[in-house]
C-alpha positions in Angstrom: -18.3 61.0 19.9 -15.4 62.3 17.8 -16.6 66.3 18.9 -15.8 65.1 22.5 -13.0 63.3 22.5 -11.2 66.8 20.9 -12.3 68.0 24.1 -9.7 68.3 26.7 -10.7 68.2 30.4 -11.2 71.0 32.5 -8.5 73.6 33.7 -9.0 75.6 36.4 -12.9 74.9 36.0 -12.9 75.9 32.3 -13.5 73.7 29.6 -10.4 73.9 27.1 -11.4 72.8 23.6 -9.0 72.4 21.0 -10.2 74.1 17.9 -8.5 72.3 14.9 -9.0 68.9 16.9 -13.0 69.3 16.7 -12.6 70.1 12.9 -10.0 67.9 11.9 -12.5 65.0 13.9 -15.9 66.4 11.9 -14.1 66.6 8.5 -13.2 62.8 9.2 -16.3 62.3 10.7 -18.0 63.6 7.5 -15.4 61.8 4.6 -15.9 58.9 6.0 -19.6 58.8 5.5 -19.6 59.7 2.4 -16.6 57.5 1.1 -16.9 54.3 3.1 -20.7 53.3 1.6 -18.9 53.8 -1.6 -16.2 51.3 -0.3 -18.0 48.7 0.7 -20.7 48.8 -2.6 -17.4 48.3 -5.1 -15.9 46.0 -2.8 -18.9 44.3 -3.8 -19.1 44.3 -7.1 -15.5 43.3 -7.8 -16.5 39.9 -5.7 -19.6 39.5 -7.2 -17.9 40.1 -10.9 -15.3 37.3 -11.8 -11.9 38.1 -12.7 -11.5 38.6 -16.7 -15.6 39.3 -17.1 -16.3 41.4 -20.2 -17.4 44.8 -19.7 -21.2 45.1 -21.4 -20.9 47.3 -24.3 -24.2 49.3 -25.2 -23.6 50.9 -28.6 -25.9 53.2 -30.4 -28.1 51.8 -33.0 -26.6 52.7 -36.3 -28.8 54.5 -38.7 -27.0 54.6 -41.9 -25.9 51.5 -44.2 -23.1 49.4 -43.6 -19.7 50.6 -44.7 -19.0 49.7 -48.4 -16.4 46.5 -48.6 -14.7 44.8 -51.7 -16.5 41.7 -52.4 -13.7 38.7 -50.9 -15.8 35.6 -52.8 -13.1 33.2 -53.0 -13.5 30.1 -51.5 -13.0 26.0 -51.7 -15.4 23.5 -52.6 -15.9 19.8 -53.3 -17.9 17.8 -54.2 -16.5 15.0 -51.9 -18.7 13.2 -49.5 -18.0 14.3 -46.1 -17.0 11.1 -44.0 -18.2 12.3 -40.8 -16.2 15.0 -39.0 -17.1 18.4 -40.1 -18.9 21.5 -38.9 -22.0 22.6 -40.3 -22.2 26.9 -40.1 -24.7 29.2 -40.6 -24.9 33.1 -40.4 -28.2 35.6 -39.8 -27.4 38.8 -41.8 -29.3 42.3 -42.7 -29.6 42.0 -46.2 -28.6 39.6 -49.1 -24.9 41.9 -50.2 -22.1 41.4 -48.0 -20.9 44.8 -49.4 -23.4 46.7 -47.9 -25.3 44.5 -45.0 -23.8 43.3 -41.9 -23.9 39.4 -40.0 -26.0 39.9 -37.1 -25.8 36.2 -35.8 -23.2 33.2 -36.4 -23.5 30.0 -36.0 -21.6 26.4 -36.0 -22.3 23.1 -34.9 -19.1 20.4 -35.0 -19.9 16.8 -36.1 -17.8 14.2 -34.9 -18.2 10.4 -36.2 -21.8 11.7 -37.7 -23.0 12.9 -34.1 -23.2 16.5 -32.6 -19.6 17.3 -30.5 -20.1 21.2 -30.1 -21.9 24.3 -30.5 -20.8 27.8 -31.2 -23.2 30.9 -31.2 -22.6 34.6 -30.9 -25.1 37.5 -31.7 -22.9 40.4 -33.8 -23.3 44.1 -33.2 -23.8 45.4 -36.8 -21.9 48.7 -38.0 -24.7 49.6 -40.2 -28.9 49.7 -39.7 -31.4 47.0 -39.3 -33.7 46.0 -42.2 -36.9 45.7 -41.4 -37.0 43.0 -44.1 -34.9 41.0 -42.5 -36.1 41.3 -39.0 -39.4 39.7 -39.9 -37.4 36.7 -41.2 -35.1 36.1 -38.6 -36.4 38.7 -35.8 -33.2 39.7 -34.4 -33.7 43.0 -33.2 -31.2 45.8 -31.6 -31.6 44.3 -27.9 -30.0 41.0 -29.5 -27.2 42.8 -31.1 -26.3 45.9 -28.7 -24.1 44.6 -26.5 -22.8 42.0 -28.9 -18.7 41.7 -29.9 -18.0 43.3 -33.3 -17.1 40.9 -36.0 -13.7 41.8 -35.7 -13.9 41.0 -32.2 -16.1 37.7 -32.3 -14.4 36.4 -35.8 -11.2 35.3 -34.1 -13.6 33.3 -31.7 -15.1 31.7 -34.7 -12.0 30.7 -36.8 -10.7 29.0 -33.5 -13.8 26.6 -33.5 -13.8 25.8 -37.0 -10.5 24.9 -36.7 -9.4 23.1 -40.0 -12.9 20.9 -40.1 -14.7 20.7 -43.8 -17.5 23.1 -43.7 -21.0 22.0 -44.2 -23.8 25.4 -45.3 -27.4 25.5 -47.0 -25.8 27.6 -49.9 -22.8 27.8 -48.0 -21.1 30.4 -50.7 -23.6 32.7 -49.2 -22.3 32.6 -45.7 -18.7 32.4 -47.1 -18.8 35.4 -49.1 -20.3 37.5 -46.0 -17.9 36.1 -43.3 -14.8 37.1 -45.3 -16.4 40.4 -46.9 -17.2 41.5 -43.8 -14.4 40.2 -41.9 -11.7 41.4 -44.0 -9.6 38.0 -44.1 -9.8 34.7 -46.1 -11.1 30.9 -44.7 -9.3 28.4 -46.0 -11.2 25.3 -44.9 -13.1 23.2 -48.1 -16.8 23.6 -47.9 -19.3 21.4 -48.8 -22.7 22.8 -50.6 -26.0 20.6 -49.1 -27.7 22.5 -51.5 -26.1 21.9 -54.4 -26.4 18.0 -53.3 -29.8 18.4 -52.4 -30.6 19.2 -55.8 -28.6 16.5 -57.4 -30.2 14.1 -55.3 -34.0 14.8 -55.1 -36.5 15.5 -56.7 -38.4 18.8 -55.3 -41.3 21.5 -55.9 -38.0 23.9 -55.0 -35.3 23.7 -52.6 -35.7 26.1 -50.4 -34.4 24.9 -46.5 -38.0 25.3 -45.3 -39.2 22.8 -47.7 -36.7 20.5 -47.5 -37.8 20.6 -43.3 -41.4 20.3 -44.0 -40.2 17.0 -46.1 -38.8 15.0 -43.6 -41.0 16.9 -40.8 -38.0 18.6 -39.1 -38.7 20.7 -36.0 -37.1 23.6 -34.3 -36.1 27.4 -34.6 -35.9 28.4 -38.1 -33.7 31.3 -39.3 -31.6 31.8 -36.5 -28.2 30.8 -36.8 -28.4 27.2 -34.6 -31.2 26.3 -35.6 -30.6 26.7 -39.7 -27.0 24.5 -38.9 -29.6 21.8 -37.1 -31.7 22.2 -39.9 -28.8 22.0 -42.9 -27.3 18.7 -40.8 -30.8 16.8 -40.2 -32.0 17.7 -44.3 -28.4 16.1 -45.4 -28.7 13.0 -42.9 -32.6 12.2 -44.8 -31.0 13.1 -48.1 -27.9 10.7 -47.5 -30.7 8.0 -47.2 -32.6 8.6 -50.4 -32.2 6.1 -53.0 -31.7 8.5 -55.5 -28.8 9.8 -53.2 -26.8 7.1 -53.5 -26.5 7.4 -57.2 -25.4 10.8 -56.8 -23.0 9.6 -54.5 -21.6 6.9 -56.7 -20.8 10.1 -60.2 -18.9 12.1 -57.3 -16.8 9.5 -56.5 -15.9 9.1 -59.9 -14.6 12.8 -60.5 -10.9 13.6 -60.4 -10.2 16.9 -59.1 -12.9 17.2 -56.6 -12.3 20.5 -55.1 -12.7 23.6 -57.6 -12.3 27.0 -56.6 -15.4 29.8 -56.3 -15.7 33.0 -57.6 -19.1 35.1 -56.9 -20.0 36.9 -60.5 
């Protein structure tokens, strides 16, 4: 159609065509069927995609160690019964050092008045390799973590839910000294240790988390990040109704200067 309408009619019984009309019409003819497809599929996309949507990230899979960083240990913690409001956290990592292994996983859950108010989760792309170790513990493997923030991207995240709350952790020092190693900045919320009161409280053929669930015949996930903060929160609600709990409960109350500060060795 666009060949013959360059064409001009007849003159004198000839045909008079106009050269650069017929190929100015086929280069348009041609651009247009490459280009418009294109049009229309990112047209597309752009509605399908909502405004502000994170572009995926697909990182290589690191194959040497974490980058070396100064151990930052210090922290808060009481001894101080929580009275209700707090957030219990958890993190998944790829070794026991935070100088050397990276958090894979992180998770929160907020308590208000004793009962769940929020969750927070996020997977965390790691700067150094996976341990196979730890993969058959918590079985986080590089398709969890590829597309997954940094830490320095997800952290800020993170420190916005906590907010100021009291922080509940099974051996929280553990997941303290690991967020701010590998994060680079300080916490300053007080944390409370469930293990530490755990073993104050009870008596126990050890104290590791898993027991403690077998105990009081807890279910869900174990070792991932939610469901060790469902876990730590469920094992301190049993504990709280021990008798031999509320004894423990009665020497804290009588200390004076509750909240010491921690130092890792």
């Amino acid at each position: 159609m666009v060949i013959i309408a360059a064409i001009y009619p007849t003159v004198d019984g000839t045909i008079q065509i106009d050269f650069w009309g017929v190929l100015f019409a086929a280069g348009v003819s041609i651009l247009s069927a490459i280009f418009v497809p294109r049009l229309v599929t990112i047209f597309k996309t752009s509605k399908s995609s909502p405004a502000g949507a994170k572009k995926v990230k697909n990182r290589r899979m690191p194959t040497t160690p974490a980058p070396y960083c100064p151990l930052n240990s210090h922290y808060w913690e009481t001894v101080d019964m929580p009275e209700g409001d707090f957030t219990v956290i958890d993190v998944e990592t790829t070794g026991l050092d935070p100088r050397n292994n990276d958090i894979l996983e992180i998770g929160a859950i907020r308590y208000r008045g004793w009962k769940e108010d929020a969750r927070y989760q996020s997977y965390i792309c790691p700067l150094g390799a996976l341990n196979p170790a730890a993969q058959e513990r918590n079985h986080i493997t590089w398709e969890n973590v590829a597309s997954a923030p940094l830490l320095s991207e997800e952290f800020p995240n993170f420190i916005d839910f906590i907010g100021e709350d009291l922080l509940l952790g099974y051996n929280i020092g553990y997941d303290m000294k690991f967020l701010q190693t590998r994060a680079e900045e300080s916490i300053s919320n007080i944390t409370f240790d469930v293990l530490a009161f755990a073993r104050d409280s009870i008596t126990s053929r050890n104290y590791k988390l898993d027991t403690l669930r077998d105990r009081y015949a807890l279910s869900g996930p174990r070792h991932t990040a939610l469901g060790d903060c469902e876990s730590t929160a469920q094992v301190f609600f049993h504990i709280l109704k021990e008798p031999s709990a509320q004894a423990e409960i009665k020497e804290r109350q009588k200390i004076k200067n509750p909240i010491r500060e921690k130092y890792a060795d």
